[in-house]
C-alpha positions in Angstrom: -13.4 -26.4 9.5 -15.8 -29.4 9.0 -18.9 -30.5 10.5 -19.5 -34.3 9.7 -23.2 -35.3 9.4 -22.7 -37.8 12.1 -21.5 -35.2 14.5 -22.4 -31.8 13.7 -21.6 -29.7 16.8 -18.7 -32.3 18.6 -19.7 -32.8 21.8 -23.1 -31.4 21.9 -25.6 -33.3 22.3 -28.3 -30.8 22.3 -27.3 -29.6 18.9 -27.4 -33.2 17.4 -31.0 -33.9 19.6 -32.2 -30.1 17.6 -31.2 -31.7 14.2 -33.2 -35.0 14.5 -36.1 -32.6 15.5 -35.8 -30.8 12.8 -35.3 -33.3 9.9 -38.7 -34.6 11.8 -40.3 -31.7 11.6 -38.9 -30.2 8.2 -38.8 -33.3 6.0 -41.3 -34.6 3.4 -41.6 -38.2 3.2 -40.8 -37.8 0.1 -37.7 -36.2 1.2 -37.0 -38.8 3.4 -37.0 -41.6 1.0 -35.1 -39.9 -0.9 -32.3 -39.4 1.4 -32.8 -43.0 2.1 -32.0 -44.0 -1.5 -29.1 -41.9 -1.8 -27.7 -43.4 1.5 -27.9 -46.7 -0.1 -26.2 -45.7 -3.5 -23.5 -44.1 -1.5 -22.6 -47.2 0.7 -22.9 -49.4 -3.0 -20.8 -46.9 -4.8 -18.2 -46.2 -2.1 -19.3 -42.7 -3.2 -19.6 -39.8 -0.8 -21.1 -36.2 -1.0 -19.0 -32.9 -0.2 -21.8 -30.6 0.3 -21.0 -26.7 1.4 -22.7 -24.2 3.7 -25.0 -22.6 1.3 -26.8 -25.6 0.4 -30.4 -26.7 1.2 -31.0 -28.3 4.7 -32.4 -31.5 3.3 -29.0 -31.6 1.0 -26.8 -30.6 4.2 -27.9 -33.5 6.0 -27.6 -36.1 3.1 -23.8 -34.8 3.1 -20.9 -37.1 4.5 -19.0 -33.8 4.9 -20.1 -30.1 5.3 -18.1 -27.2 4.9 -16.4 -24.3 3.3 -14.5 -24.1 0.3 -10.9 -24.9 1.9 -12.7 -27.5 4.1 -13.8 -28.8 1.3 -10.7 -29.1 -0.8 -9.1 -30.5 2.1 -11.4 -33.3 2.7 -11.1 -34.3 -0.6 -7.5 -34.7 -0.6 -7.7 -37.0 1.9 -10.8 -39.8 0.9 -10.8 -43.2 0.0 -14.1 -43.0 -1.9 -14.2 -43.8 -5.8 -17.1 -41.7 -6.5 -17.5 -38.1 -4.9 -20.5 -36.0 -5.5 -19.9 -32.1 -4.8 -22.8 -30.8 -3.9 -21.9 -26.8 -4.9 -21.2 -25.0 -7.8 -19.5 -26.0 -10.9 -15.9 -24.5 -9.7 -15.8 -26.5 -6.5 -16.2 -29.9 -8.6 -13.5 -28.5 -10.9 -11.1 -28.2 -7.7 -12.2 -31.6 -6.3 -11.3 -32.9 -9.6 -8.0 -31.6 -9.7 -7.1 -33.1 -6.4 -8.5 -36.4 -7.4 -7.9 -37.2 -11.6 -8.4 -41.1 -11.4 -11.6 -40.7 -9.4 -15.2 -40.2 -10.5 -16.5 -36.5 -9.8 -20.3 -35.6 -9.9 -21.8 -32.5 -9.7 -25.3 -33.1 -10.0 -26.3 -29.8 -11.9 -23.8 -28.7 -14.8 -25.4 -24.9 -14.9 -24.9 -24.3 -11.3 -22.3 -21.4 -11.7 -20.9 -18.8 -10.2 -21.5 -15.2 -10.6 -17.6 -13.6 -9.5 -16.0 -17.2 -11.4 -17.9 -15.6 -14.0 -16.1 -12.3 -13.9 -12.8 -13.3 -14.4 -12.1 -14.4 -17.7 -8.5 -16.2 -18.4 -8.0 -14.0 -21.7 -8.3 -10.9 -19.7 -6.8 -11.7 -16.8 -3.8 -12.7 -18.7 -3.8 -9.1 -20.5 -3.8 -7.4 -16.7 -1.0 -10.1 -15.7 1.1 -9.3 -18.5 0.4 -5.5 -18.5 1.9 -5.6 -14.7 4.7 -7.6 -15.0 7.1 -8.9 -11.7 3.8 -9.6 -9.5 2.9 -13.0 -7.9 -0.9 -13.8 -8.8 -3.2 -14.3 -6.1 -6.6 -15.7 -6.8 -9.5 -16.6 -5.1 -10.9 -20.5 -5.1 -13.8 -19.1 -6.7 -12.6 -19.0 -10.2 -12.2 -21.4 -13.3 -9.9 -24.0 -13.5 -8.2 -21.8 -16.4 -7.4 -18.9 -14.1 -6.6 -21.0 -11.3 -3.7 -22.2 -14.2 -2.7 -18.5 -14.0 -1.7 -18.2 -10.5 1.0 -18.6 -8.6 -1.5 -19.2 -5.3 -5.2 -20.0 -4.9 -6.8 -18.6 -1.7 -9.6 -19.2 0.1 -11.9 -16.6 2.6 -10.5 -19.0 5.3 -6.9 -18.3 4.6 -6.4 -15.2 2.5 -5.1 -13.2 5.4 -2.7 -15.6 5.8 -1.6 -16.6 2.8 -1.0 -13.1 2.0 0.8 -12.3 5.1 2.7 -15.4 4.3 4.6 -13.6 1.4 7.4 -11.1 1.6 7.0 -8.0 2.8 8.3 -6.3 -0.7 6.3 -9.0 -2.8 4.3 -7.1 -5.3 0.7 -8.9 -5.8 -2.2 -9.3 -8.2 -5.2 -10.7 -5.7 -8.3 -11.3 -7.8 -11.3 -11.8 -8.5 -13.4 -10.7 -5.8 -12.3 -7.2 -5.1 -14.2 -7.0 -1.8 -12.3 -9.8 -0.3 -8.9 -8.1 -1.7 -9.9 -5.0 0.1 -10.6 -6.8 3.3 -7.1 -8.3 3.2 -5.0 -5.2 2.0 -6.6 -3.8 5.3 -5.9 -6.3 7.4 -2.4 -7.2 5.9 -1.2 -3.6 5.1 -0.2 -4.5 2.0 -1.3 -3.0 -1.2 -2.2 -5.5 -4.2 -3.5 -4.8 -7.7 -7.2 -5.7 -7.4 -9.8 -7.5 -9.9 -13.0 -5.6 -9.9 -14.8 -9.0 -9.6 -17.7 -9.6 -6.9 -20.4 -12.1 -5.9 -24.1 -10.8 -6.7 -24.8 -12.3 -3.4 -22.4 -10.1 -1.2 -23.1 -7.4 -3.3 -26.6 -7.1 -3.0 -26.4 -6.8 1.4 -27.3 -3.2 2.4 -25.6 -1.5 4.8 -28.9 1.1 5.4 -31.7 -2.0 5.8 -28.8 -3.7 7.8 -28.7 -1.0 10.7 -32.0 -0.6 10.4 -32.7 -4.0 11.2 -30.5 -3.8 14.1 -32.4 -1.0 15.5 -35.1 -3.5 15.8 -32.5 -6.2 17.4 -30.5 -3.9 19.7 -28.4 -6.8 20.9 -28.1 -8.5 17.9 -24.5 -9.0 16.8 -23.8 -8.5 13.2 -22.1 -11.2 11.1 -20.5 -10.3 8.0 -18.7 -12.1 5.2 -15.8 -10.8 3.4 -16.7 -11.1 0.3 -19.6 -8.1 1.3 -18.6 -4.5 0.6 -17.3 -2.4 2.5 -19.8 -0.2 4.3 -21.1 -3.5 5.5 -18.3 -4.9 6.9 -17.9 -1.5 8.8 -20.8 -1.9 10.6 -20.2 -5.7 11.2 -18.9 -7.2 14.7 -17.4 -9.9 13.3 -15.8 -10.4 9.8 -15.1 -13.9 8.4 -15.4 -17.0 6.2 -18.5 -19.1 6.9 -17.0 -21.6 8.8 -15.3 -18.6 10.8 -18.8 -17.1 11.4 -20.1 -20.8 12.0 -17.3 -21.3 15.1 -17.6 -17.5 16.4 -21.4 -18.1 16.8 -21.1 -21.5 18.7 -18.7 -20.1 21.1 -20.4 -16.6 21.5 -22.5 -15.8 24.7 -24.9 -13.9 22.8 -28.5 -15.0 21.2 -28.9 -12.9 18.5 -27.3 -12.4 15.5 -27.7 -10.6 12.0 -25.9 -12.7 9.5 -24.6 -11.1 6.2 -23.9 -14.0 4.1 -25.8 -16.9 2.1 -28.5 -17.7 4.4 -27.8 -21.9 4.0 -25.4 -21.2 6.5 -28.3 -20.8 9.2 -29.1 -24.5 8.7 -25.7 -25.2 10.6 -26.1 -23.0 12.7 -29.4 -23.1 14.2 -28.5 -26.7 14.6 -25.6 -26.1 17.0 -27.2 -23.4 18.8 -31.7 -24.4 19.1 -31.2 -21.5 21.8 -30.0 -18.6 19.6 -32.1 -16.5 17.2 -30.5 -15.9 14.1 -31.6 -13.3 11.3 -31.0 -13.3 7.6 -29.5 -9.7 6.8 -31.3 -8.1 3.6 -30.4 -7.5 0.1 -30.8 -3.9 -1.0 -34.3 -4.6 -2.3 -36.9 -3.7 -0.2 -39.0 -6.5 -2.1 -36.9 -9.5 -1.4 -36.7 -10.6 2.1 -33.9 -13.2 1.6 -30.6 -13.2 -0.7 -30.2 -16.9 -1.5 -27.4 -17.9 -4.3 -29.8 -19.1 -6.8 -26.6 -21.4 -7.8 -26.4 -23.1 -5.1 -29.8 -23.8 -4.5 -30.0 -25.6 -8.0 -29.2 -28.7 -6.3 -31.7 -30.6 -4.7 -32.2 -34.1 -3.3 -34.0 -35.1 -6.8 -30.9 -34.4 -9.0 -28.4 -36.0 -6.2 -30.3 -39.2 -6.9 -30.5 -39.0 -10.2 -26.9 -38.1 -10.6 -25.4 -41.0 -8.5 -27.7 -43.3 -10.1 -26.2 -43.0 -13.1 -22.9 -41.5 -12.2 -23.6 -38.5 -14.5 -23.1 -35.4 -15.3 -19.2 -36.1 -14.7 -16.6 -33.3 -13.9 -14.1 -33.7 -16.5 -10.8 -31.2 -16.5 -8.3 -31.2 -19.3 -4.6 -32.7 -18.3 -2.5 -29.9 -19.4 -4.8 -27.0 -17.1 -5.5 -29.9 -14.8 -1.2 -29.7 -14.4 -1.0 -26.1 -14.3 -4.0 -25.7 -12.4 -3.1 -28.1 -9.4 0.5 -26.7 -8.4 -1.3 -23.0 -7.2 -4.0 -25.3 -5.2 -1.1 -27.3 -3.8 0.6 -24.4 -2.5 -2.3 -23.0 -1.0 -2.9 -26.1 1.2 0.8 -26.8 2.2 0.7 -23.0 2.9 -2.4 -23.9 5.3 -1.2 -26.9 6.4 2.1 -24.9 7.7 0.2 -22.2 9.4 -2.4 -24.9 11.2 -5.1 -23.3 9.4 
């Protein structure tokens, strides 16, 4: 799923009549010229900014596309721009640039990482491949380019369930690194995989105990969980999915309030398709922080977008050889997807 700045709830007018309010509202001027540059260097540069979810709302609505990571990779299959700018972390630029070598890929801060990319290394996870022998290596998009050259199929939250469902019934399977999402998809599929004990410190941190006891103050609040959470969450969750899965089951939902146990950018999107719905950040297990942003993701701003396509730099570079071995488990995945309609 995508939502396209231009359009962000198809079809709605009342969500796209929210948004203007809101930018209105929300916006420094200094914000605003800013976006107003960047809008100029993007129609100068043919460039155009990918920018997911979990990002800030200002950087959201300077985005030519906004979505989740498979959304992502698919959109950047398919542009004619010369320059693209990903506005996420380091490991999404990495895939965009594997999908596009002759292009120009930005990524406007080099340090913004990822915490379960980060727990994967490609030594060790060569060590656990070769120690279990005969099994076809699953891993998630959120990984390096370097263990994405390990596997036999890249998943993302979006398609998981179905990529591994895609597979034969006897197929033995490594499915790494998030070990929260494996879980959630050995339930769902039946079928038992070798897990990496990887996690996001996002996901991690949700509490099932302050959830429900937020939800005794929200009766009728439905719960929204992603996958990537642990377990005891997602068993008191009403709905379980990827962001752009929570993103489409809140639009079409009749009810108004909802508990939403991911990154909390995702409420930007939200809010803007829905200015009659209430929607409430679930906690981390710290009583003393009321909000679990990705500190990653929010390390790009409007400042270093500008800065970044004015002089086309810091530049995502991959070497050939991974860029090779890396691309054919990201191909599979989206002719896999594109096979299923997902």
């Amino acid at each position: 799923m995508e939502v396209s700045l231009l359009n962000p709830d198809a079809g709605n007018q009342k969500g796209l009549k929210f948004s203007e309010a809101l930018l209105e509202q929300n916006c420094s001027e200094e914000h605003r010229n800013l976006a107003e540059k960047i809008n100029e260097l993007k129609k100068r540069k043919n460039a155009i900014i990918l920018g997911h979810f979990y990002q800030r709302p200002e950087v959201q609505e300077v985005s030519d596309f906004i979505g989740d990571s498979l959304a992502l990779a698919q959109k950047a299959v398919n542009t004619s721009a010369d320059i693209i700018l990903m506005a996420g972390v380091h490991f999404m630029a990495e895939t965009v640039k594997l999908l596009n070598p002759s292009k120009t890929v930005l990524i406007p801060c080099i340090d913004a990482g990822c915490s379960l990319a980060d727990s994967c290394k490609a030594a060790d996870l060569k060590k656990f491949i070769d120690e279990n022998p005969g099994h076809t290596v699953i891993s998630y998009v959120n990984t390096t380019n370097e263990i994405k050259a390990l596997s036999d199929i890249i998943c993302t939250s979006s398609n998981a369930v179905q990529i591994v469902k895609s597979l034969l019934a006897d197929e033995k399977i490594i499915f790494g690194p998030d070990r929260n999402l494996g879980t959630f998809v050995s339930k769902q599929t039946g079928r038992q995989m070798l897990l990496w004990n990887g996690a996001c410190h996002v996901h991690r941190r949700f509490s099932a105990s302050r959830i429900a006891e937020l939800k005794s103050k929200y009766p009728d609040a439905l719960v929204l969980a992603h996958p990537e959470c642990q377990a005891d969450v997602l068993d008191i969750s009403d709905f379980v999915g990827s962001t752009a899965a929570i993103l489409k089951f809140v639009n079409s939902s009749d009810c108004k309030t909802f508990i939403v146990s991911t990154e909390p950018g995702i409420l930007h999107q939200m809010q803007k398709a829905n200015s009659d719905k209430q929607f409430i950040p679930a906690p981390p297990d710290d009583a003393q922080l009321s909000c679990n942003e990705c500190e990653y993701m929010k390390m790009i701003t409007l400042e270093n977008i500008y800065q970044t396509l004015s002089a086309e730099s810091p530049e995502v570079t991959v070497d050939e050889q991974i860029r090779e071995a890396a691309l054919r488990p990201v191909q599979r995945m989206l002719e896999i997807s594109s096979k299923l309609g997902i």
